[in-house]
VOGU-3710 file (C-alpha; in Angstrom, 3 decimals, decimal comma):
1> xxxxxxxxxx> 40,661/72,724/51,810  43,581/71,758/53,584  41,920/69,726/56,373  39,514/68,137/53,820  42,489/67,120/51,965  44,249/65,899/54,907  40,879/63,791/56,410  40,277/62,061/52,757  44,153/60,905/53,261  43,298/59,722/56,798
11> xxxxxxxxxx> 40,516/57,641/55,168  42,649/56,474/52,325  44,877/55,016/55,325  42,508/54,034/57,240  41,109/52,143/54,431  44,505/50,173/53,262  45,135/49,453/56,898  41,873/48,338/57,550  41,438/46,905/53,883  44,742/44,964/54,388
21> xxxxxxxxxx> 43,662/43,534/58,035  40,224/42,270/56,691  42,453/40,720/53,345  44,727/39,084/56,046  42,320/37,281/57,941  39,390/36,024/54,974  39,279/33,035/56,501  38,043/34,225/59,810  40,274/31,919/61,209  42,223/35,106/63,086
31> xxxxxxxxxx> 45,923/33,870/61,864  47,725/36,305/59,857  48,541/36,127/56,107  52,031/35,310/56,759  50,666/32,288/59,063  48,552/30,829/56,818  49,674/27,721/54,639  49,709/28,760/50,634  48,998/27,306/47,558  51,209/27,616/44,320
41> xxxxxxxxxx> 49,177/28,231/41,045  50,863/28,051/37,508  53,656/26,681/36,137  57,773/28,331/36,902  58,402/27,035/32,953  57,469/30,094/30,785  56,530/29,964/26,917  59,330/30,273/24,462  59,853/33,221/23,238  58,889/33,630/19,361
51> xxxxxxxxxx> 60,132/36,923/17,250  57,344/37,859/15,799  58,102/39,885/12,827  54,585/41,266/11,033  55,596/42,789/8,064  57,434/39,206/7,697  54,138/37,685/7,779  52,386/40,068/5,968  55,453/39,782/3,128  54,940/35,855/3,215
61> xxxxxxxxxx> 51,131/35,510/2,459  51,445/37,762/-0,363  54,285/35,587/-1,801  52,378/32,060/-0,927  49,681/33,951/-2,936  51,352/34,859/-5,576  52,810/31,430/-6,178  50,404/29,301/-5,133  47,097/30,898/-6,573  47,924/30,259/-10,573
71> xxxxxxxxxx> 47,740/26,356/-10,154  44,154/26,213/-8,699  41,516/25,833/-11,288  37,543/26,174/-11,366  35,550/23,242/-11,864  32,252/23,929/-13,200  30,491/20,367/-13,623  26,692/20,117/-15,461  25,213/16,932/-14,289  21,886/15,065/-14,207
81> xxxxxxxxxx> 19,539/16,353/-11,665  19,290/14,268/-8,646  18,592/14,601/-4,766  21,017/15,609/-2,288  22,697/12,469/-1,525  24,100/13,762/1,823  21,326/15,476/3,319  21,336/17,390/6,348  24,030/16,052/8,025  25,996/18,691/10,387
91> xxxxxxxxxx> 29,418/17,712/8,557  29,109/18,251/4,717  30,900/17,729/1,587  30,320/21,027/0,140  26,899/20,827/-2,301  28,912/23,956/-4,035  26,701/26,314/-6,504  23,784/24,401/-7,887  21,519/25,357/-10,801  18,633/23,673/-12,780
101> xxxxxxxxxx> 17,007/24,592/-15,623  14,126/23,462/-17,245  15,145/20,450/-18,848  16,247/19,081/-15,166  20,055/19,364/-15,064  22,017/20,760/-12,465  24,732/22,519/-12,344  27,790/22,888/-9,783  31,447/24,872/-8,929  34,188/23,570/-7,500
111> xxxxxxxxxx> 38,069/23,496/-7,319  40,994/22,030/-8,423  44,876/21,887/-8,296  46,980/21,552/-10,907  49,604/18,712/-10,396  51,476/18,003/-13,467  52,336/20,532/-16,408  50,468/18,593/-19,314  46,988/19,204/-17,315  46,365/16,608/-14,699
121> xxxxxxxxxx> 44,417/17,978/-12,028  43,333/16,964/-8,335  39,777/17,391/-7,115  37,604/15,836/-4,807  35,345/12,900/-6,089  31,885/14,709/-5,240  32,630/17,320/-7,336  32,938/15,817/-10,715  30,356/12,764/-9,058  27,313/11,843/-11,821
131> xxxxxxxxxx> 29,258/14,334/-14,516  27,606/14,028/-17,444  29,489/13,591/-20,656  31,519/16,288/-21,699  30,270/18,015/-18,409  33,482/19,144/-16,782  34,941/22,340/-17,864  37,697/23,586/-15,921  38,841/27,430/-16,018  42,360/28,642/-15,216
141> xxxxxxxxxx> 43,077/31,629/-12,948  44,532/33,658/-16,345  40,578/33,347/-17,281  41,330/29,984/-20,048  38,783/27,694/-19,904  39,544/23,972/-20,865  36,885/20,693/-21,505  38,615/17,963/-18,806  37,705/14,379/-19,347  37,304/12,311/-16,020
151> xxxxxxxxxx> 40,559/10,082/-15,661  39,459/8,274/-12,579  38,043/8,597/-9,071  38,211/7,028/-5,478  35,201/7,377/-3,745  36,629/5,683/-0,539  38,884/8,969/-0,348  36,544/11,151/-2,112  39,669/12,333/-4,571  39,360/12,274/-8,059
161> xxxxxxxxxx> 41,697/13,440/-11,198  40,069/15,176/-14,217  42,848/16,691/-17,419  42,665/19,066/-19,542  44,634/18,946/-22,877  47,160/21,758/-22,234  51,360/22,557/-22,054  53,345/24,112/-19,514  50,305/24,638/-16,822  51,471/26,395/-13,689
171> xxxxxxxxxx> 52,067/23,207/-11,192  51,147/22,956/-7,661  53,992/22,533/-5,278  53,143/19,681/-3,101  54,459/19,368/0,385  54,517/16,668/3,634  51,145/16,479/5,420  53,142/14,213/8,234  55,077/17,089/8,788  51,836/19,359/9,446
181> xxxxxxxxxx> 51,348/20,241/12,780  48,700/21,942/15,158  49,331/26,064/15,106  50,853/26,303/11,723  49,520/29,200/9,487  47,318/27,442/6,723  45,755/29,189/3,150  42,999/28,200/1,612  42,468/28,887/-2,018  39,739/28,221/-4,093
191> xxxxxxxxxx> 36,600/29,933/-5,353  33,849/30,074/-2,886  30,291/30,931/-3,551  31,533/31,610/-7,480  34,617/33,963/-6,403  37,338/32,863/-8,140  40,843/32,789/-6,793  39,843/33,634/-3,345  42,492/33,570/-0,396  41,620/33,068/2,958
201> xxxxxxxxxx> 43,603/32,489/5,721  43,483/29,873/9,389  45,615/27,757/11,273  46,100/24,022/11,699  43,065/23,365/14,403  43,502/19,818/14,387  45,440/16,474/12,229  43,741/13,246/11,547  40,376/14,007/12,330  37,470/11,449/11,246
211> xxxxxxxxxx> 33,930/12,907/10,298  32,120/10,112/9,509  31,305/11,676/6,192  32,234/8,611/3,929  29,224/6,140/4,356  31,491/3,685/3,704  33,057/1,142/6,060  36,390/1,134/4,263  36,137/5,219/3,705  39,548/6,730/4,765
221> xxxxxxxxxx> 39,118/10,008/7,249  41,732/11,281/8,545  41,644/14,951/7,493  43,420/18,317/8,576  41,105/20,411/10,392  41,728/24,114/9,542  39,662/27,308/10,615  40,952/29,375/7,489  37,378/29,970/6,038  35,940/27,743/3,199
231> xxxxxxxxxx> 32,510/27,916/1,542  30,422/25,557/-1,100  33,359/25,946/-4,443  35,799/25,379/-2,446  35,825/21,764/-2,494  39,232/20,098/-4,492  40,908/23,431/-4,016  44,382/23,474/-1,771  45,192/24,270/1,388  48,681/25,884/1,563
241> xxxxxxxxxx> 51,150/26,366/4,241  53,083/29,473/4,921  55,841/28,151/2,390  53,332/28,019/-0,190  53,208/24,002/-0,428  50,156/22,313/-0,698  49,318/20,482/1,795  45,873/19,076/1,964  42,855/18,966/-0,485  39,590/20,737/0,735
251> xxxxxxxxxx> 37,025/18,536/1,354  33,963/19,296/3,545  32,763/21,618/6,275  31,309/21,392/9,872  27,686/23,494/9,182  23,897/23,754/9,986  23,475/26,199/7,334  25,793/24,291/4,502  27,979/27,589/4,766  31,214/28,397/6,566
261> xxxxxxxxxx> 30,728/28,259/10,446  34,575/27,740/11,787  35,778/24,467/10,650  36,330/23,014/7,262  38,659/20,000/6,546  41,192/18,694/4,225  42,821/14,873/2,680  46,306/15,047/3,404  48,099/15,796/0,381  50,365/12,887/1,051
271> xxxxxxxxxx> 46,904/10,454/0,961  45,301/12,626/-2,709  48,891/12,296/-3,852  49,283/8,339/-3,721  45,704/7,945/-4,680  45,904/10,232/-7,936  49,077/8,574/-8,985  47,625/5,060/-9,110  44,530/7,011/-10,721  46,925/8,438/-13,561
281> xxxxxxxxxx> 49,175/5,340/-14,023  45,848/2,555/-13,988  42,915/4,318/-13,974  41,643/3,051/-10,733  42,450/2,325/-7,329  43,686/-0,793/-6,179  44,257/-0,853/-2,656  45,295/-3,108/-0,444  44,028/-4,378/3,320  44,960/-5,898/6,052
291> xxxxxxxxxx> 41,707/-7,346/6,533  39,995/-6,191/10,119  37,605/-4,627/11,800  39,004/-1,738/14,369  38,662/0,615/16,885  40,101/2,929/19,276  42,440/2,160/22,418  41,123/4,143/25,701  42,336/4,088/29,280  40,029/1,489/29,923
301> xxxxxxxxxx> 40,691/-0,871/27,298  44,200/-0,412/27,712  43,918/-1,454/31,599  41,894/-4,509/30,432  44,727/-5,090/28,811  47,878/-4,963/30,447  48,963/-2,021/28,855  50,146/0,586/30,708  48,749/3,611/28,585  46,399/3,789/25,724
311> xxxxxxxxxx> 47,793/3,173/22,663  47,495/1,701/19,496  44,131/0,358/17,593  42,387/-2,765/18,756  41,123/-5,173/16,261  37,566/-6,208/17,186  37,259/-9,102/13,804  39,682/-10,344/11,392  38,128/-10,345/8,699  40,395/-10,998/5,425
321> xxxxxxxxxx> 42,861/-13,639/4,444  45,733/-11,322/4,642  45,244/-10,780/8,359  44,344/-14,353/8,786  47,637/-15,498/7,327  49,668/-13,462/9,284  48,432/-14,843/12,509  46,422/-11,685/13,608  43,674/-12,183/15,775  40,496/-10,427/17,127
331> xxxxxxxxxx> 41,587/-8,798/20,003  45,585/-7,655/19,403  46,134/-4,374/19,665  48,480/-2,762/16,643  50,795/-0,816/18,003  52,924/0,483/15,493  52,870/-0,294/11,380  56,170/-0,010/9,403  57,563/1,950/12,681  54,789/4,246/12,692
341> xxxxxxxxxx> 53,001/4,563/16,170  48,935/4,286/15,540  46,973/6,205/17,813  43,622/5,975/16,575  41,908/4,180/13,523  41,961/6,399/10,694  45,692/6,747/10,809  45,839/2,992/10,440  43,133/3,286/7,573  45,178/5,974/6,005
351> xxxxxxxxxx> 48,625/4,497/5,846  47,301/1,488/4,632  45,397/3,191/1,577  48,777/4,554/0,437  49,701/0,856/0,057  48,622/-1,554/-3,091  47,910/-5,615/-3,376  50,642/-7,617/-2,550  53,086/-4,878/-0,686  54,063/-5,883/3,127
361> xxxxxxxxxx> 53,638/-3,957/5,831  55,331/-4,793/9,374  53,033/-4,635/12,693  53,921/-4,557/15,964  51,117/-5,943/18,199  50,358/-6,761/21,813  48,693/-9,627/23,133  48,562/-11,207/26,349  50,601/-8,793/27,953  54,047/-9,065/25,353
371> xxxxxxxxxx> 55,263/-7,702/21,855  54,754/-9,543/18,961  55,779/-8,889/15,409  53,614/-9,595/12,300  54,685/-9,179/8,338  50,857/-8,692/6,198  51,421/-9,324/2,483  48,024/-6,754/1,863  45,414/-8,121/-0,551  42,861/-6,418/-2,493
381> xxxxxxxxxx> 39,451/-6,178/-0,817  36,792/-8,502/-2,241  33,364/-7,343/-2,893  31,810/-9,729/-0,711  32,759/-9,433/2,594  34,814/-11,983/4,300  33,455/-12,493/7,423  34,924/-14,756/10,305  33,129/-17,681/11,026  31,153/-17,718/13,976
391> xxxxxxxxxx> 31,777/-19,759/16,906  29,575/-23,110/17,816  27,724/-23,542/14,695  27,767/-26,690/15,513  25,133/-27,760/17,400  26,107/-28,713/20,899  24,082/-29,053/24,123  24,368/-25,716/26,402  26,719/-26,571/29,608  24,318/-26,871/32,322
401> xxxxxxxxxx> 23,463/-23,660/34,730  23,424/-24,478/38,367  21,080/-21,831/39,369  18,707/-21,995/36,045  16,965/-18,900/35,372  18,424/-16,559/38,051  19,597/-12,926/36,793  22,709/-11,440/38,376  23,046/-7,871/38,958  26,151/-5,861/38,543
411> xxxxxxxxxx> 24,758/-2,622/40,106  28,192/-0,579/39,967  28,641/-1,435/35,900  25,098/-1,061/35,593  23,531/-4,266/33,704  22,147/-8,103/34,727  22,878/-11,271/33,064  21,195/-14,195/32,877  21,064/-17,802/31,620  19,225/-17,887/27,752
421> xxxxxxxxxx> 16,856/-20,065/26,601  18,260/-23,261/24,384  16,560/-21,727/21,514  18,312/-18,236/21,868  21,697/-20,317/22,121  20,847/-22,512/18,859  19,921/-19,673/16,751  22,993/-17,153/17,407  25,239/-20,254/17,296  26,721/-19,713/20,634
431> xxxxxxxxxx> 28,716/-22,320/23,402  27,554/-19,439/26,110  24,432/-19,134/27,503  25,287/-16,030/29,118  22,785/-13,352/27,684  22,523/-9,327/29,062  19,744/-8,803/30,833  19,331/-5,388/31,673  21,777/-2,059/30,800  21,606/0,567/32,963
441> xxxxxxxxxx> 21,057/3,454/30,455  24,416/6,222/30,876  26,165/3,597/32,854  29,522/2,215/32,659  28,788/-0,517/30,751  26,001/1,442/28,627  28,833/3,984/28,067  31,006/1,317/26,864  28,790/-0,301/24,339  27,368/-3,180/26,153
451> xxxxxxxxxx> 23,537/-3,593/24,967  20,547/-5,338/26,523  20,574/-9,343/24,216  24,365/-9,524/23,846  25,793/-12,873/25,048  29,219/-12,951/26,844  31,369/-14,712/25,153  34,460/-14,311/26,847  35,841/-12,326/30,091  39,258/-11,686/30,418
461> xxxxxxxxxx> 40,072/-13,749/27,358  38,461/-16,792/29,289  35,618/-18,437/27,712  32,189/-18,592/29,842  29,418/-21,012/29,176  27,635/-20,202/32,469  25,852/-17,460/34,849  28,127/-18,562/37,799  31,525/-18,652/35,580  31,095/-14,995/34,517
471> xxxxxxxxxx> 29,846/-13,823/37,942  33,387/-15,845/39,329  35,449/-13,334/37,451  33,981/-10,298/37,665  33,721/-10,791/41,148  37,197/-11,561/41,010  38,274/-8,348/39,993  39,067/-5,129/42,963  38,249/-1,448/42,364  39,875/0,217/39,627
481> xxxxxxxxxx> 40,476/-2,967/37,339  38,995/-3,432/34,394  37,502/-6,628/32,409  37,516/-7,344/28,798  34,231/-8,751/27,310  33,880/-10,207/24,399  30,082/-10,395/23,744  27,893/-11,548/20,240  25,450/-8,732/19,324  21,646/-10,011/18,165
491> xxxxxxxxxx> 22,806/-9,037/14,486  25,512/-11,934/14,712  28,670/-9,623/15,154  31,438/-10,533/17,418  32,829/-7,712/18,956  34,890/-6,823/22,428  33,944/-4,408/25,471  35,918/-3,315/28,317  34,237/-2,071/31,462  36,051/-0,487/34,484
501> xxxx> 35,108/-1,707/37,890  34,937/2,043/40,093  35,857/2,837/43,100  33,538/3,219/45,684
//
């Protein structure tokens, strides 16, 4: 026993020793550990430290709860019977509980919050959308039930404000969506799948996200993405925060199966907050604009640009007249409104709809390479859009090509130009006769939203009429730079690209 005991431990050694000379030498190189060069992993900065108290917690949710739960309402909405307006779509407003009898209504469930003590009440425009009179009944979470009548809606935020005739209502506490951030505890609170005055519970996943779930050019997306769960009914209801302030309306989920699957998202309060007052005080909305057509900064642009990180929202078209009288043009890049930075479009598109007709707003814009400062007095928008007038509608004779009908390849940015035909330049009222060829499907300029038919306009903010002018400046350009292109799509649009010239 002894000697077995004592040979296993021989083995044991053997094994480390010979365990720790085959770890020493992986490499095969046959230079020790200690000779070998390292590599640091990780970072020497550590986390900070956060006391976590759980019966805190636990103490907190009940109280947000407790407080919070008594000023969310049901909305139970009979309407006429109509299709699905929103279809399949993988983001959905919430359809919510749907019944039809035989006569061919339908009915629906949703949420509310109660804002003011005399029965006002926030709620998302789909909800209460194609009502039919006397079709809204909301019921309180102390089991009252109420006829509302529709004071307004705002389909370009999908918020809408119903009342009820009622005293002393328990009111919502409202709170500062700019002050939400990514982490934070969240509470939803509404009544899913018909059960009322249901809790559930998430964190902030994400702030001013855009769907695309507003089929409207002028729709304003910029919603708090949560993962506390939310089903069909609970669309108008509130998202909380651990202090029990609301902070964002519930709006629509990310689904395949038009139920809960991880994501749902929510208007900022401080976005259904301006829009319900204007709905309360007039009615309506009356919003104002700036008056152009935007989209987001990315490395790229922001090299074809001068600027030295992405930043800001480029304008692609002005537009309106309120733009137009400031002195913005198509291609600035606006920085920063009223102080604010603007990362992406639908924070631009969301400060803006807090504003009204005739307030000013301050921008900060870049163009050719320096600062500039703009005052907007906003307008209201006009049903007929104002479009800006297209270049060379007069009709002028095309600027010679010295090489007629040659195509030039760009092989690394993936697409060909050539010289169009005098009719192609007459009917999209063009001075260029520079026309894509070819894109390179998945290439750089494919990737950047160059298509085959677009004429060049403009390269680096330099007007080309020719083949050999446009090939001067790309050519121009080293590894690593980037050109901005401002092409004329077959529809008529005048828009701008940037492609990156990479390294070989």
């Amino acid at each position: 026993m002894k000697r077995s005991i004592a040979a296993a431990f021989v083995l044991i050694l053997i094994g480390a020793v010979f365990g720790a000379v085959l770890v020493s030498d992986l490499g095969g190189t046959g230079i020790g550990l200690a000779e070998q060069k390292s590599v640091k992993l990780g970072s020497d900065q550590r986390p900070e430290k956060s006391d976590l108290n759980l019966q805190a917690a636990n103490e907190a949710f009940v109280t947000v709860s407790k407080n919070a739960t008594p000023s969310v309402v049901s909305i139970v909405v009979t309407t006429k019977a109509r299709k699905n307006p929103h279809g399949e779509e993988f983001f959905r407003f919430f359809p919510d509980f749907r019944f039809r009898d035989q006569d061919e209504q339908s009915q629906g469930s949703g949420s509310g919050v109660i804002v003011t003590k005399d029965g006002y009440i926030i709620t998302n425009n789909h909800v209460i959308e194609n009502a039919a009179d006397d079709g809204i009944e909301v019921a309180l979470n102390d089991t009252r039930r109420f006829k509302a009548k529709l004071v307004g809606t705002d389909p370009l935020t999908d918020v809408a404000v119903v009342k009820v005739d009622a005293k002393d209502l328990p009111v919502a506490m409202l709170g500062n969506s700019d002050e939400v951030q990514v982490g934070q505890w969240a509470l939803a609170i509404g009544n899913p799948l018909g059960l009322t005055s249901t809790v559930t519970a998430g964190i902030i996943s994400y702030i001013g996200r855009s769907i695309r779930i507003i089929n409207d050019s002028y729709g304003v997306e910029n919603f708090i993405q949560t993962d506390a769960a939310v089903n069909p009914g609970n669309s108008g209801g509130a998202l909380v925060n651990i202090r029990g302030e609301v902070i964002g309306i519930n709006t629509a989920i990310a689904t395949t199966n038009q139920r809960y699957q991880g994501y749902a998202f929510a208007i900022p309060i401080n976005l259904a907050r301006s829009v319900a007052e204007t709905i309360i005080l007039y009615g309506k909305v009356e919003r104002g604009y700036i008056g152009v057509q935007i989209s987001p900064v990315d490395e790229t642009l922001a090299k074809a640009n001068g600027l030295d990180k992405a930043e800001g929202v480029f304008v692609q078209e002005v537009i309106g007249e309120a733009a137009k009288a400031a002195g913005v043009k198509a291609g600035d890049i606006i920085l920063t409104i009223d102080g604010r930075p603007m990362k992406a479009p639908n924070e631009l598109q969301a400060y803006i709809a807090t504003k009204r007709p005739g307030d000013k707003v301050k921008l900060v814009i870049w163009r050719d390479e320096k600062r500039l400062e703009k005052t907007v007095a906003l307008r209201p928008r006009t049903e007929s859009r104002d479009v800006a007038s297209a270049e060379g509608t007069d009709e002028e004779e095309t600027p010679a090509e010295e090489t007629s009908g040659r195509t030039v390849e760009f092989a690394s940015l993936g697409f060909s130009v050539k010289k169009a035909d005098a009719r192609t330049v007459r009917d999209r009222e063009v001075n260029s006769s520079v026309i894509v060829a070819s894109v390179k499907s998945y290439g750089e300029a494919f990737n950047r939203g160059l298509r085959e038919n677009d004429i060049i306009l403009e390269a680096d903010r330099k007007p080309v009429a020719t083949v050999s002018e446009f090939e001067k400046i790309v050519k121009s350009k080293r590894e690593g730079d980037a050109v901005l292109l401002r092409v004329k799509g077959a529809q008529g649009a005048a828009r701008f690209v940037s492609v990156m010239i990479p390294e070989k």
